[in-house]
NUTI-396389 format. One record per residue (C-alpha): x, z, y; residue in one letter. Coordinates in nm, 2 decimals, always signed. Example, Ala and Ser with C-alpha at 12.3 -4.5 7.8 and 13.67 -1.06 7.14 Angstrom:
NUTI-396389
        u        w        v   r
    +1.23    +0.78    -0.45   A
    +1.37    +0.71    -0.11   S
***
This chain:
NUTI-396389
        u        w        v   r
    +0.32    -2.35    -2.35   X
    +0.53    -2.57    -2.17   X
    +0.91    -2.48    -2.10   X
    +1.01    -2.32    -1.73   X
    +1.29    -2.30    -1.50   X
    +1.48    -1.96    -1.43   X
    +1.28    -1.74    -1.18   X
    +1.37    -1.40    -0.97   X
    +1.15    -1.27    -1.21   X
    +1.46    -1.26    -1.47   X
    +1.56    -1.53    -1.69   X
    +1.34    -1.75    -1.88   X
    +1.38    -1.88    -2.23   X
    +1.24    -2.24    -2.42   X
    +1.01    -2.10    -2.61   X
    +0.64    -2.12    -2.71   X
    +0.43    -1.79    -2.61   X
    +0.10    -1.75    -2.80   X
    -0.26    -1.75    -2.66   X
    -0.29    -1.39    -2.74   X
    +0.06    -1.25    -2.61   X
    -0.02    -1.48    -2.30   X
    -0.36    -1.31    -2.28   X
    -0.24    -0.96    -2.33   X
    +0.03    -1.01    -2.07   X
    -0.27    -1.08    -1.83   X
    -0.40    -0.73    -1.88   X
    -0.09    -0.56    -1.85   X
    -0.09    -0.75    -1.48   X
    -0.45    -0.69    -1.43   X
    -0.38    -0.35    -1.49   X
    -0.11    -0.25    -1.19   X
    -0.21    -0.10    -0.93   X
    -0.14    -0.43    -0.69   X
    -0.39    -0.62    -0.88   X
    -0.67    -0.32    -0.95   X
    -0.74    -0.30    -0.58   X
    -0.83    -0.67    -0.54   X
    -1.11    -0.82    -0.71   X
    -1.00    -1.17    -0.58   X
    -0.65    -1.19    -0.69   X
    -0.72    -1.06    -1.03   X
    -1.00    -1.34    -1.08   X
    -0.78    -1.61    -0.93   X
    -0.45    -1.47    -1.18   X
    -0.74    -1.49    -1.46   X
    -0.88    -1.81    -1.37   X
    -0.52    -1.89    -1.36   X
    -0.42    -1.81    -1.63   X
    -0.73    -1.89    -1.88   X
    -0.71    -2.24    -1.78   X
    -0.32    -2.27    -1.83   X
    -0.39    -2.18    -2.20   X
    -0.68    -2.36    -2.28   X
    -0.52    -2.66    -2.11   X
    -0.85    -2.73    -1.92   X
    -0.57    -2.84    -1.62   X
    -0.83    -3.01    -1.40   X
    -0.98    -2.68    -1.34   X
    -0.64    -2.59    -1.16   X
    -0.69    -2.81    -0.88   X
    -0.77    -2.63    -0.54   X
    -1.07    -2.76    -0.45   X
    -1.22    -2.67    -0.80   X
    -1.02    -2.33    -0.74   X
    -1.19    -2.31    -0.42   X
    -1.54    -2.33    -0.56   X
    -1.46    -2.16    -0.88   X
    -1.29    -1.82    -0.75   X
    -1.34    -1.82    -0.37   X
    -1.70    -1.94    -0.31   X
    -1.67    -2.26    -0.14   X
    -1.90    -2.54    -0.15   X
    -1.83    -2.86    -0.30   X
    -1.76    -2.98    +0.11   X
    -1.45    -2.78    +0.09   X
    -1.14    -2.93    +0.28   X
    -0.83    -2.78    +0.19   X
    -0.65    -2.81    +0.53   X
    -0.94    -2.68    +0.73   X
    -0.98    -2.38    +0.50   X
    -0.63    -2.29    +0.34   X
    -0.76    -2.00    +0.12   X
    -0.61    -2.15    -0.17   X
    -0.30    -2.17    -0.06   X
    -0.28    -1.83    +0.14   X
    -0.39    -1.63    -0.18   X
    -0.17    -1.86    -0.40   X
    +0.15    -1.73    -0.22   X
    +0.02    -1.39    -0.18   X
    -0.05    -1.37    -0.54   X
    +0.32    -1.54    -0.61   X
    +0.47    -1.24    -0.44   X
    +0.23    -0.99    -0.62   X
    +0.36    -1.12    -0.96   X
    +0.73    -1.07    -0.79   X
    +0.67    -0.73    -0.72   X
    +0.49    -0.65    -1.04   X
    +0.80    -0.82    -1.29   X
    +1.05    -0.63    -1.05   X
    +0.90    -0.29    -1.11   X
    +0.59    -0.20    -1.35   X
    +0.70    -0.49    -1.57   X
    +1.06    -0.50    -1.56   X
    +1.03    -0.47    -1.93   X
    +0.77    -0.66    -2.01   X
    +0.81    -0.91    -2.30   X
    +0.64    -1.18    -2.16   X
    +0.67    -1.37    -1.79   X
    +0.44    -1.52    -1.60   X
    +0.46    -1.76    -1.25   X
    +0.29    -1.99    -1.05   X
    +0.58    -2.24    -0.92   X
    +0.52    -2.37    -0.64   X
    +0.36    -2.72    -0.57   X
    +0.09    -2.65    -0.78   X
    -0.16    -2.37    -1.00   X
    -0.06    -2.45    -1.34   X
    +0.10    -2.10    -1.45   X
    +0.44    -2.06    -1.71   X
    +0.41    -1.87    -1.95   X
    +0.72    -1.75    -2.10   X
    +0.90    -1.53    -2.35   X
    +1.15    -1.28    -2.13   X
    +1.51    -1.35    -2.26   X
    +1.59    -1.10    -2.54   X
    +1.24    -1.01    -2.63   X
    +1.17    -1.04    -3.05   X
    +0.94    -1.34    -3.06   X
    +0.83    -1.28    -3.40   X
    +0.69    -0.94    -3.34   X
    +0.37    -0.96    -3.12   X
    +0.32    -0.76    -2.79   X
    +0.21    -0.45    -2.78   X
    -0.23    -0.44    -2.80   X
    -0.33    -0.32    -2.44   X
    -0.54    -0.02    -2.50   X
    -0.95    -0.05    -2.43   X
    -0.87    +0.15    -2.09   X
    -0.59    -0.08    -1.96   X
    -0.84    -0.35    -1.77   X
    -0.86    -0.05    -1.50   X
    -0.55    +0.15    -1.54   X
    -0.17    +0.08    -1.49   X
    +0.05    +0.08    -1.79   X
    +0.38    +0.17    -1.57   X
    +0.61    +0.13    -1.89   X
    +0.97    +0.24    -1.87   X
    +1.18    +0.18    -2.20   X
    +1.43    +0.46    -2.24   X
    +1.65    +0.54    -2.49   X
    +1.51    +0.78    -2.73   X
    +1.68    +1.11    -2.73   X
    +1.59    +1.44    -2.80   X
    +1.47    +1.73    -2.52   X
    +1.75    +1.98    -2.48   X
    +1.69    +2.40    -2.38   X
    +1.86    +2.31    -2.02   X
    +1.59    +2.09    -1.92   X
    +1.31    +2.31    -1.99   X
    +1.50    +2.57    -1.82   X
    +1.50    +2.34    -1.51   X
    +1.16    +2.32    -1.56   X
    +1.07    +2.69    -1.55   X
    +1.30    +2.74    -1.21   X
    +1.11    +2.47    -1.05   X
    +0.94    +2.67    -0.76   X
    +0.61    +2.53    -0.62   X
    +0.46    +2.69    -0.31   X
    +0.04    +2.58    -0.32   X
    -0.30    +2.72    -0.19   X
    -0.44    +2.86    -0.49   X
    -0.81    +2.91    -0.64   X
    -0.81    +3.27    -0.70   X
    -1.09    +3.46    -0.77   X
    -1.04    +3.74    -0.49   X
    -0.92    +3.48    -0.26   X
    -1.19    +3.41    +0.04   X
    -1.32    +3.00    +0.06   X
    -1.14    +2.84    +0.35   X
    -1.40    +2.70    +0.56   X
    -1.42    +2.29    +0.51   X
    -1.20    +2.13    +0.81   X
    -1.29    +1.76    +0.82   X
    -1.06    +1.66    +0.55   X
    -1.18    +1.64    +0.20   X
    -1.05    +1.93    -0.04   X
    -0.88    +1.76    -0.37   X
    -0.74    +2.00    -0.65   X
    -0.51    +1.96    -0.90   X
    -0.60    +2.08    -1.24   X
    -0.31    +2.18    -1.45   X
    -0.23    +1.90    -1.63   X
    -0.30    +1.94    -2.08   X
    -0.05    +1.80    -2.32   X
    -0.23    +1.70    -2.63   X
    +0.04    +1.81    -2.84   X
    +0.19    +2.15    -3.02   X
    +0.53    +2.11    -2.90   X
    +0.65    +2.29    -2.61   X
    +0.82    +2.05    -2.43   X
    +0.51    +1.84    -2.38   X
    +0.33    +2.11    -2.24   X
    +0.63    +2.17    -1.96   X
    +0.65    +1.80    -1.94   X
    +0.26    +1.79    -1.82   X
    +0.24    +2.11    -1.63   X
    +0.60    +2.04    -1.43   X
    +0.39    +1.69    -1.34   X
    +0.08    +1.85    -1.21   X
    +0.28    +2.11    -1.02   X
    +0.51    +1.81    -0.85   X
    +0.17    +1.62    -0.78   X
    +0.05    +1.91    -0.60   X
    +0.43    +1.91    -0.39   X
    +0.43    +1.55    -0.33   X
    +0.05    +1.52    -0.19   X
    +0.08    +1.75    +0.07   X
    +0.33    +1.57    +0.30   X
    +0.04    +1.31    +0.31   X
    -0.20    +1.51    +0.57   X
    -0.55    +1.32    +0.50   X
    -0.66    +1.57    +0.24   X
    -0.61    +1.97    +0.18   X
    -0.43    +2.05    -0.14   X
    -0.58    +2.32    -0.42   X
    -0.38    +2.43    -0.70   X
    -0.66    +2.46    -0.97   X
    -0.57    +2.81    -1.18   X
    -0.67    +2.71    -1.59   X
    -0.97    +2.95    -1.56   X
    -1.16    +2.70    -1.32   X
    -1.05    +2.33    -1.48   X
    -1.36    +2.25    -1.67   X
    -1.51    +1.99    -1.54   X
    -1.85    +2.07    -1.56   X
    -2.16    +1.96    -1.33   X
    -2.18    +2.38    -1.25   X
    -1.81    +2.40    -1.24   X
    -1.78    +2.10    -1.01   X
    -2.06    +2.19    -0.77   X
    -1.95    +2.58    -0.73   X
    -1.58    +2.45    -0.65   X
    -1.75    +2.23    -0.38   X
    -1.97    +2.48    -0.22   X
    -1.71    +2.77    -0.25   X
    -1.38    +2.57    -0.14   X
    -1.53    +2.26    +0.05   X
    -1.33    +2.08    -0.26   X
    -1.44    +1.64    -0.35   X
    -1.22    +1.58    -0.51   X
    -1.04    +1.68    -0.91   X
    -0.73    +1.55    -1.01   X
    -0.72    +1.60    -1.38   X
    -0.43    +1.46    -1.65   X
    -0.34    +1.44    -2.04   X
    -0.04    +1.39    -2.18   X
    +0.00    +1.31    -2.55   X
    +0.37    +1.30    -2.68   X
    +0.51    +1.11    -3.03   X
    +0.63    +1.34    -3.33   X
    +0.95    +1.25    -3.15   X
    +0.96    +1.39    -2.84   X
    +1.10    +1.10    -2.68   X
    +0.79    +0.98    -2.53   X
    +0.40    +0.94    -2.52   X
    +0.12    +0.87    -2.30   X
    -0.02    +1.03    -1.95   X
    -0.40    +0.96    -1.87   X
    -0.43    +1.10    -1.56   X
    -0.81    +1.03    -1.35   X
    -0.98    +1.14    -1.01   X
    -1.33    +1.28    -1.04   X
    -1.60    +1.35    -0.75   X
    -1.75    +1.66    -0.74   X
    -2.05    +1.48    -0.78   X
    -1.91    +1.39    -1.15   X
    -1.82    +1.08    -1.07   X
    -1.45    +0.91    -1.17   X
    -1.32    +0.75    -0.87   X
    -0.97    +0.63    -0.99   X
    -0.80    +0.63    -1.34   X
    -0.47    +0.56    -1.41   X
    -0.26    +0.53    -1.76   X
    +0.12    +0.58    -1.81   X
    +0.35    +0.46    -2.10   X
    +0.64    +0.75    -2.05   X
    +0.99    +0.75    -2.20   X
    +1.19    +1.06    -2.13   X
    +1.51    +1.22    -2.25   X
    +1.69    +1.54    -2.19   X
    +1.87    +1.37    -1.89   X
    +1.55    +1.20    -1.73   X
    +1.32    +1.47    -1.78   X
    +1.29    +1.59    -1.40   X
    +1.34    +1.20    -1.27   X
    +1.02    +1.14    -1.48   X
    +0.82    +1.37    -1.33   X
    +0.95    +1.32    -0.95   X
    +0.87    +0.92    -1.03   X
    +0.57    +0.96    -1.15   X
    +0.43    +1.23    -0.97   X
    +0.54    +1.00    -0.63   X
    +0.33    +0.71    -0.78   X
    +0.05    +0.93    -0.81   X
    +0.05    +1.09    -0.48   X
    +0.09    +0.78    -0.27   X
    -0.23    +0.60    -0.45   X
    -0.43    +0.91    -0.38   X
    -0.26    +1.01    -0.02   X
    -0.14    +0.72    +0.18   X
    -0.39    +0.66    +0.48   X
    -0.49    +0.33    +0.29   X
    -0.49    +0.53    -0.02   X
    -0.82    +0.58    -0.26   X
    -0.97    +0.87    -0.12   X
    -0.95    +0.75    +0.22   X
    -1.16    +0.41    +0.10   X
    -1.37    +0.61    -0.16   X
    -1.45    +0.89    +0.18   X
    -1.46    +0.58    +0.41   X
    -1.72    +0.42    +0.21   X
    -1.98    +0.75    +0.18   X
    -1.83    +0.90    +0.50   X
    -2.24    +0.98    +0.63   X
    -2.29    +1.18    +0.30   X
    -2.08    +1.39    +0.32   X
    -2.16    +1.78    +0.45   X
    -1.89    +1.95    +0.63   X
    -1.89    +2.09    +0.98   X
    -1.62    +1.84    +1.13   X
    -1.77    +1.53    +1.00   X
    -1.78    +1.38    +1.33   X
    -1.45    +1.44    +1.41   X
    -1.32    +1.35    +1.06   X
    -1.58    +0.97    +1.05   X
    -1.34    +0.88    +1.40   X
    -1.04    +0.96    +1.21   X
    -1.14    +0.72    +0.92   X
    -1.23    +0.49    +1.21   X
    -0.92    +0.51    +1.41   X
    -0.72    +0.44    +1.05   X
    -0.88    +0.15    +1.00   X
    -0.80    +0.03    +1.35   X
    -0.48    +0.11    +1.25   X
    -0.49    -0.09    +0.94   X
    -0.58    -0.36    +1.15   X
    -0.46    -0.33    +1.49   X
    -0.82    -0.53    +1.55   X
    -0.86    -0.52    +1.96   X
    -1.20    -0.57    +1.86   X
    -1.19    -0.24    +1.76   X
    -1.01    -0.05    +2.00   X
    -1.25    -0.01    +2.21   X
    -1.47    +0.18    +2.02   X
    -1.26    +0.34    +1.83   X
    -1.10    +0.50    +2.16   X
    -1.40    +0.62    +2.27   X
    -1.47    +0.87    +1.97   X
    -1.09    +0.93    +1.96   X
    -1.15    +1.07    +2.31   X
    -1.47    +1.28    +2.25   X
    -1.33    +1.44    +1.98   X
    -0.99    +1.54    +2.17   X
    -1.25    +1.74    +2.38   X
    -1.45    +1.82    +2.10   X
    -1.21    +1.92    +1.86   X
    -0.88    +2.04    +2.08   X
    -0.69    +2.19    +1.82   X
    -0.68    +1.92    +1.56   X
    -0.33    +1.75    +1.57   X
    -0.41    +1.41    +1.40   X
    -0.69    +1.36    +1.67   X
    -0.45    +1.38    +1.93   X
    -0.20    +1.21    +1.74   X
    -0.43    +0.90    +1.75   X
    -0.55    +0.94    +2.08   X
    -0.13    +0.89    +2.15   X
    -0.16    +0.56    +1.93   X
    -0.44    +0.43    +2.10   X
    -0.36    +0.49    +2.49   X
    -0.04    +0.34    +2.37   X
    -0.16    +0.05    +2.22   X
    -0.40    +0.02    +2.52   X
    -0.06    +0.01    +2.74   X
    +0.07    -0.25    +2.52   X
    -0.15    -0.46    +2.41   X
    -0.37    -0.55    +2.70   X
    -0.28    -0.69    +3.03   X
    -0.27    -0.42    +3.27   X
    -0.02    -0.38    +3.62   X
    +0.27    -0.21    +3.60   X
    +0.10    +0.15    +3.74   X
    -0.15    +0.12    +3.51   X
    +0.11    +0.05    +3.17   X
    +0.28    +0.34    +3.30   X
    +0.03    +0.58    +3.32   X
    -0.13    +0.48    +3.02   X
    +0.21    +0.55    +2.84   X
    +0.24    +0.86    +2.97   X
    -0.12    +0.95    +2.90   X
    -0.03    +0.84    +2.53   X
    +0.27    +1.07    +2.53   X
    +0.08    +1.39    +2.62   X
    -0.17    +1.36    +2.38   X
    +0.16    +1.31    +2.12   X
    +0.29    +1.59    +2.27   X
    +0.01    +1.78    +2.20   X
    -0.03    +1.71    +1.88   X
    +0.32    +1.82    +1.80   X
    +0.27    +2.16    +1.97   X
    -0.02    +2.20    +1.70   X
    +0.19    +2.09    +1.41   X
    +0.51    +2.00    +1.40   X
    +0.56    +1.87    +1.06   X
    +0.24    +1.63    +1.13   X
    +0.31    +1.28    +1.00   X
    +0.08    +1.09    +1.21   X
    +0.21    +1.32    +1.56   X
    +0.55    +1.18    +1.45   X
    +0.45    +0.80    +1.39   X
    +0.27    +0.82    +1.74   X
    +0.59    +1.01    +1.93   X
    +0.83    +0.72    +1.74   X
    +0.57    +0.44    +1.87   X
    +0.56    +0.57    +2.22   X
    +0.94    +0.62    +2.28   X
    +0.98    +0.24    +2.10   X
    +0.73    +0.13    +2.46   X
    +0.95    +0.29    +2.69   X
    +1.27    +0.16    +2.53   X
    +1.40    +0.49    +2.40   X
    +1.51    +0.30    +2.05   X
    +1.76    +0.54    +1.92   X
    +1.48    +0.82    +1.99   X
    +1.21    +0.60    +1.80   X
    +1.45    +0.54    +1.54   X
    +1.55    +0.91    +1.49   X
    +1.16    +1.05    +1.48   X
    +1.07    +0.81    +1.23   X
    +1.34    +0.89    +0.99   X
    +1.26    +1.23    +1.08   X
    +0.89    +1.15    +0.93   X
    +1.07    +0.95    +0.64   X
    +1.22    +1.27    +0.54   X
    +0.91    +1.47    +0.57   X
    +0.73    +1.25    +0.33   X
    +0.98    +0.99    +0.19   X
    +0.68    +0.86    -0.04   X
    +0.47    +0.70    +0.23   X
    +0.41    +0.34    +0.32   X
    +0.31    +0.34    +0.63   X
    +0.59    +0.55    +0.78   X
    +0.86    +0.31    +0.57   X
    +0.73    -0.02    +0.78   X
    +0.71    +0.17    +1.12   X
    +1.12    +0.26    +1.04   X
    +1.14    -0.08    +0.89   X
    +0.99    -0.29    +1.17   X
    +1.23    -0.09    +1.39   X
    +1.53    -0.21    +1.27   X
    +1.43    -0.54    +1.24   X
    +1.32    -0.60    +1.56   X
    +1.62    -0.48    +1.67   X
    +1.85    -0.75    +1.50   X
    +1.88    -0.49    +1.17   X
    +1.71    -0.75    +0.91   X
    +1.86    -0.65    +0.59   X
    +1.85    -0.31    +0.61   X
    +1.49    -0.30    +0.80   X
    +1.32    -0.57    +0.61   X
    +1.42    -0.36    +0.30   X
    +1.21    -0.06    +0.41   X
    +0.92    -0.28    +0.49   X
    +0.92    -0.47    +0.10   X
    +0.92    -0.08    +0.00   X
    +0.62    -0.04    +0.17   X
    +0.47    -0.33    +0.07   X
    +0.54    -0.28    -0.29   X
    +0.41    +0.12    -0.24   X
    +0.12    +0.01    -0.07   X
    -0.25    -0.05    -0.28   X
    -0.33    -0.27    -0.03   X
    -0.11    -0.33    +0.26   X
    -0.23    -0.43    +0.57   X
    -0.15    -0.81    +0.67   X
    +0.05    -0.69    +0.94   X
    +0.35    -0.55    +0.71   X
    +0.43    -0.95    +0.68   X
    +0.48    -1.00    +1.02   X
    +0.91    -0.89    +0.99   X
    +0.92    -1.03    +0.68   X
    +0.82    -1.35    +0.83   X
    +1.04    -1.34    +1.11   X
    +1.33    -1.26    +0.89   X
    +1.28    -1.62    +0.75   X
    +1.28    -1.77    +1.07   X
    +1.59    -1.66    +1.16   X
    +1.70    -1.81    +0.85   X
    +1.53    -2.12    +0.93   X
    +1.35    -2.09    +0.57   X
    +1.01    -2.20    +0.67   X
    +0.89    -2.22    +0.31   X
    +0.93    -1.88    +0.27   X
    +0.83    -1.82    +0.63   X
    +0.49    -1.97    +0.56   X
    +0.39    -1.76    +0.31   X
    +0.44    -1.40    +0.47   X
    +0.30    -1.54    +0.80   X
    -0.03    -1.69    +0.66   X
    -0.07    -1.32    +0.48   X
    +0.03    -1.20    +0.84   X
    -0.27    -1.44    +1.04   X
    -0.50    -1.40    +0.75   X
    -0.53    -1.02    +0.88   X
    -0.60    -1.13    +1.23   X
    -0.27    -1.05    +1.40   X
    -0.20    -1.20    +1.68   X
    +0.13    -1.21    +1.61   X
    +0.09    -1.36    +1.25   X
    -0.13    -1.64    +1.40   X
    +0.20    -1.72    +1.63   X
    +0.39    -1.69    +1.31   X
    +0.18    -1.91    +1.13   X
    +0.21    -2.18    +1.38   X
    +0.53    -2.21    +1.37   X
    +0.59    -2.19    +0.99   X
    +0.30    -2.48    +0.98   X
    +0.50    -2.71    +1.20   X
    +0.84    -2.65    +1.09   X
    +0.75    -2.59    +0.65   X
    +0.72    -2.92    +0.47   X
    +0.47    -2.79    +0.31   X
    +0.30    -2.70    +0.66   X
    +0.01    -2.89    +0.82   X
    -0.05    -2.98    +1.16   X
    -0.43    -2.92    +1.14   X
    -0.31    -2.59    +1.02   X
    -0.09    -2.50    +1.33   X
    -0.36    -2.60    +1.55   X
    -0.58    -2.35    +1.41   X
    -0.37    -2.05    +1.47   X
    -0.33    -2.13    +1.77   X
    -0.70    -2.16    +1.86   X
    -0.71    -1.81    +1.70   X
    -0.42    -1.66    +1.85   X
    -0.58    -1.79    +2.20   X
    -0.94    -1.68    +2.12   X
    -0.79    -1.32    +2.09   X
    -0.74    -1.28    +2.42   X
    -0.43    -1.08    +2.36   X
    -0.09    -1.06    +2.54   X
    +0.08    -1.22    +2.26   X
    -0.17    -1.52    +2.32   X
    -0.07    -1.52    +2.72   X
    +0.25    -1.36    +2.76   X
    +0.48    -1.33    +2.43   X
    +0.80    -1.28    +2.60   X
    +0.62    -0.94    +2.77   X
    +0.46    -0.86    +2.49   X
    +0.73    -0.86    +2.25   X
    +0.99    -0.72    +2.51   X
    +0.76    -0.42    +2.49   X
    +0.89    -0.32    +2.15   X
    +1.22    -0.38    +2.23   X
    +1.25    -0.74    +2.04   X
    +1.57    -0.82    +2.06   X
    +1.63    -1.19    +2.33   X
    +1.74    -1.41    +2.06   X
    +1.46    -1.29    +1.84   X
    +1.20    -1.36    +2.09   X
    +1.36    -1.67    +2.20   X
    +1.36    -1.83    +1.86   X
    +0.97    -1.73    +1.85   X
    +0.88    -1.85    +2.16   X
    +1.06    -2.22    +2.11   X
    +0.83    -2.22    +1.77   X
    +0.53    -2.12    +1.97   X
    +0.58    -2.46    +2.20   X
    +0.67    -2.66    +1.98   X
    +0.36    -2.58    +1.81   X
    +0.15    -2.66    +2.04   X
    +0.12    -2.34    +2.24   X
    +0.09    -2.37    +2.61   X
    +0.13    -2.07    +2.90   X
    -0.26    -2.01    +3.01   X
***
């Protein structure tokens, strides 16, 4: 391997990496949960990084990249089609966030620099060279090693006592208890987690986690939360289908834990399983714990947990979404416009709206005391308001429209995450900031675990001159997120362009327009014409997008943007990109 300059992925050491550490490096990547959601990036990383070792460097090119990863024929033209180049930077940043958390203590780095798709492979500074990498169990290729290398010291009495006074308040599968009728919502339990292991501590250690789990999914709101008692865990085809029929329950969340002789650490295997038998998700976890870690442990790794299986663009939500017409419960129409209106969410498409606000409003009338409907009937009269070029009457009565429905949501449940987003959205419009600002945290604190409610407070600030602090929030949420929507890029981007860094600019704001925001195709514009790297053909492009949208950002940016309370130089700094673009008042 060939030697590498110093990264932010830590410093890099001259030194030659072997073809299997390099390749076991690859499935420790392959592994996280960033890269097991998309089948793309993990063939480009592996086409990637396969060719780096081999040496095969013409296959690195981006046209043959172009054919051999993304499809293209042998017609392709890079600056018509810049897939190579979006996914390249997205997948930069996805190797940023993976060596800045999961592997922070892996022993060997990988990059892409920039200019090019030859990768460097490289030994992280301190690692023992002569001592190969750790094998990557059989399982790893779909699971998420997570490692954490803690010192190695014994479990003392205190924290298993901390253990036992851990109180956790759940809906539990009792016997004598009567089935709650299914309400939309799928029904997930949590099976009390089994340590592998005599010792005691293990078997705290693994029942503490389950028990947490259980606590830290039901801030979340898209599924309803069973404690599963030890009598009904097995996870037979009879067991499975009675917990469905009696409980309306899809969903199993079981977990292993094997500890060392030591007690210092071991190895959590936790998996989600259908009722239908099924395994839907599986996850693996290298642990380290010590008498002082041993609740920070649990909390951290029952948080990862809950926000892969919780969060709206979570793996239940795109397992449910994907089988949503075979499913039987009594709300199903209601629930299928929920998944609906989420995605519109996910994408802000106006494509969608439409639609999408049609079934939100039948099942207001349909459904009148279910909060989240309501909740995103608020988003999408708001968004109407907004987003769309309507009089002044009109905006105003559509806001107002939008608040009642949040209000009524609220009245239903308080504590409702969504109800909350809406209300902070809504108040945003009508340039009540602090009041924004102050329900979102207010969400944050209800479920400090969740992505989506991390960008809304981060977008906030940023928009409102607070960069560093509110650009912060919204790389949490990126780095929390399985997928995150394009549009999380969009402050990210503009943080750059206040900083007139329009190579780093171009990258969040091409992962911004790929999405279809109309607001990332401005972005994208700009980046293109100002970015060395940037091409004019490319610029041109977005802006044919942005004005084939139809949106108010394509006629009116300064009205559009003033609607969320973008602060004047902030909008003024856009708008001069826009035109010198290319972009033109309809």
């Amino acid at each position: 391997m060939s030697d590498a300059p110093a990264t932010r992925q830590g410093t890099i050491v001259s030194a030659p990496v072997t073809d299997e550490a390099a390749r076991q490096q690859l499935q420790r990547i392959l592994a996280s949960p960033t890269f097991t959601r998309s089948a793309q990036r993990r063939a480009f990383l592996t086409h990637v990084v396969e060719n780096t070792v081999s040496g095969n460097f013409d296959a690195l090119r981006g046209d043959e990249i172009a054919v051999a990863v993304f499809n293209r024929g042998d017609d392709f033209d890079p600056q018509c089609d810049p897939v190579v180049r979006i996914e390249a930077r997205r997948l930069r940043k996805d190797l940023d966030d993976y060596f800045a958390v999961a592997g922070a203590n892996d022993p060997v780095l990988i990059a892409i620099p920039k200019g090019g798709y030859r990768a460097t492979i490289t030994w992280r500074e301190g690692t023992e060279r002569s001592v190969p990498a750790a094998p990557i169990p059989p399982e790893a290729a779909r699971t998420d090693p997570n490692k954490s290398y803690l010192p190695r010291l014994g479990i003392s009495a205190v924290a298993v006592a901390a253990l036992v006074v851990l109180g956790i308040v759940v809906l539990g599968l009792w016997p004598d208890r009567t089935p709650p009728e299914p309400l939309g919502p799928p029904g997930l339990a949590v099976a009390p987690f089994e340590a592998r292991s005599s010792t005691p501590e293990d078997t705290f250690f693994a029942h503490g986690l389950s028990d947490q789990v259980v606590n830290d999914l039901q801030p979340f709101g898209t599924i309803r939360v069973f404690a599963l008692p030890e009598e009904r865990i097995a996870t037979t085809s009879t067991n499975l289908k009675a917990l469905n029929t009696e409980y309306g329950i899809e969903y199993i969340l079981t977990g292993t834990y094997r500890g060392l002789l030591d007690g210092s650490s071991g190895r959590l295997v936790a998996q989600l399983l259908r009722t239908d038998g099924e395994v839907v998700w599986s996850h693996d976890y290298d642990i380290a714990r010590d008498a002082a870690n041993f609740i920070s442990v649990q909390d951290r790794l029952a948080a990862d947990i809950a926000v892969q299986l919780g969060q709206i663009y979570g793996v239940v939500t795109v397992d449910l979404t994907g089988r949503i017409g075979t499913r039987n419960a009594p709300s199903d129409e209601t629930f299928a416009c929920l998944l609906q209106a989420h995605e519109y969410r996910r994408t802000v498409a106006s494509s969608l709206r439409g639609s999408v606000a049609e079934c939100v409003e039948v099942a207001v009338k349909r459904d009148p005391q279910n909060a989240e409907a309501w909740a995103m009937a608020g988003f999408i009269r708001r968004d109407q308001a907004v987003m769309e070029k309507q009089d002044e009457v009109t905006r105003q009565a559509k806001l107002d429209s939008a608040l009642k429905a949040v209000e009524r949501a609220i009245e239903l449940d308080p504590l409702s995450i969504a109800a909350l987003q809406a209300h902070a959205a809504i108040l945003q419009s009508t340039g009540d900031f602090d009041g924004a600002e102050a329900t979102i945290r207010k969400a944050l604190e209800l479920n400090p675990n969740d992505p989506e409610t991390l960008h809304q407070l981060g977008w906030r600030l940023a928009v409102r001159g607070r960069f560093e602090e509110g650009v912060g929030y919204i790389r949490e949420a990126i780095a929390r997120s399985i997928d995150p929507p394009a549009r999380y890029y969009n402050l990210v981007a503009i943080d750059d362009l206040m900083a007139d860094d329009y190579e780093e600019m171009l990258s969040s704001a091409e992962i911004s327009a790929s999405g279809g925001s109309a607001v990332g195709l401005a972005l994208a514009a700009i980046a293109q014409t100002r970015a060395q790297s940037g091409s004019a053909l490319a610029a041109q492009a977005a802006l044919a997008q942005l004005a084939a949208s139809r949106t108010l950002m394509a006629t009116s940016p300064l009205e559009y943007m003033s609607q969320y309370g973008t602060r004047e130089d902030i909008m003024d700094k856009i708008i001069a990109g826009m035109i010198e673009a290319g972009w033109t008042r309809p």
